[in-house]
C-alpha positions in Angstrom: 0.0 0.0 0.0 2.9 2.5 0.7 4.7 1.6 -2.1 1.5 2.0 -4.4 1.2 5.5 -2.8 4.9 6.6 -3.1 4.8 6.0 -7.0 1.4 7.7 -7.0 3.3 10.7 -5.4 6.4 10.8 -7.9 5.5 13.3 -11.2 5.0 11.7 -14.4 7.8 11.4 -16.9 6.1 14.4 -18.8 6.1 16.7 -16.3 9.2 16.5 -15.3 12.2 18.7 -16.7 15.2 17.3 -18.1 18.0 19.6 -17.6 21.2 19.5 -19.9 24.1 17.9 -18.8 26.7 20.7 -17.2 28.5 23.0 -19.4 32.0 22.3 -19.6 34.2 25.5 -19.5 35.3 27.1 -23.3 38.2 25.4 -24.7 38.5 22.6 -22.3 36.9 18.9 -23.0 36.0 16.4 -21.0 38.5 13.9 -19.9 37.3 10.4 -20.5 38.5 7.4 -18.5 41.9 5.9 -20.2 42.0 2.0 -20.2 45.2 0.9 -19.0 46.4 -2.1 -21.2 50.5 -2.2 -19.4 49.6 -5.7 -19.0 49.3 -6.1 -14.9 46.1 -8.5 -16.0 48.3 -10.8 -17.6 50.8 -10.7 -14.3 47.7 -11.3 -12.3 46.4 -14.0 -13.8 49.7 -16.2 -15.1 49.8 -17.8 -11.4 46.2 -19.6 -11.9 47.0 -20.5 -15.7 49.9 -22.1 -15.0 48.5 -24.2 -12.1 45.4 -24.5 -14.1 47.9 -26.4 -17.0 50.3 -28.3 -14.1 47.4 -30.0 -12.5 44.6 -30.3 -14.4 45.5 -30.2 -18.3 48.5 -32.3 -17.9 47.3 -34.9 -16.1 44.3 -35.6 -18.3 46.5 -35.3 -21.2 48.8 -38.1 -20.0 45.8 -39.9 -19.1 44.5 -40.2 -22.6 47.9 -40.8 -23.9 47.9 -43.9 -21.3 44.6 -45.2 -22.7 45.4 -45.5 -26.2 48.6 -48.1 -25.6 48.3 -51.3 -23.4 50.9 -52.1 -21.0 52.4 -55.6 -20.9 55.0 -56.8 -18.2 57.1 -58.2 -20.2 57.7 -56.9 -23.7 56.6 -53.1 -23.1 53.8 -51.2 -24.4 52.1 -51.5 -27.9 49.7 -49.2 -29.8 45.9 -50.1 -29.5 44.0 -47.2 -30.2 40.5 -47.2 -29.6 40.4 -51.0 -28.6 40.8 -50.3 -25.2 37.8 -48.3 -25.4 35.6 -50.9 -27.9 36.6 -53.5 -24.9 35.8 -51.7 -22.0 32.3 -50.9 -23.9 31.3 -54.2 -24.9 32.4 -55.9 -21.8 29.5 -57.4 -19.1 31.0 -56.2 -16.3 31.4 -52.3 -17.2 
């Protein structure tokens, strides 16, 4: 109910006067806002990037390498490519 009274009580977007911006003084004009690009961003945000790629993208990386060659205990690894996926798919017991 208040609020219904307090927009009642505010003047209509007709009536109400719209005054000009300020005047700037004669021969003088308006400073706007200079972006900084000295590159303190890219300071800022190396630390998380390269934690980001020590810990998370490497790993995973490694991981998939890993899955596309089967390890045998005696005579190394070999190349299977997606057949350790196909297996794993079409087994019962996944």
């Amino acid at each position: 109910m208040d609020d219904e009274i307090a927009v009642r009580a505010r003047p209509s977007t007709s009536a109400r006067s719209f005054e000009s911006p300020p005047a700037v003084a004669p021969g003088r004009k308006r400073r706007r806002r200079a972006v900084r690009r000295d590159g303190y961003g890219a300071v800022f945000i190396s630390p998380f990037v390269l934690a980001l790629t020590l810990f998370m993208l490497v790993p995973i990386g490694y991981a998939v390498y890993q899955s596309l060659y089967t390890t045998k205990l005696i005579g190394g690894t070999s190349y299977s490519g997606l057949a350790n996926y196909h297996e794993v798919l079409t087994s019962a017991q996944f």
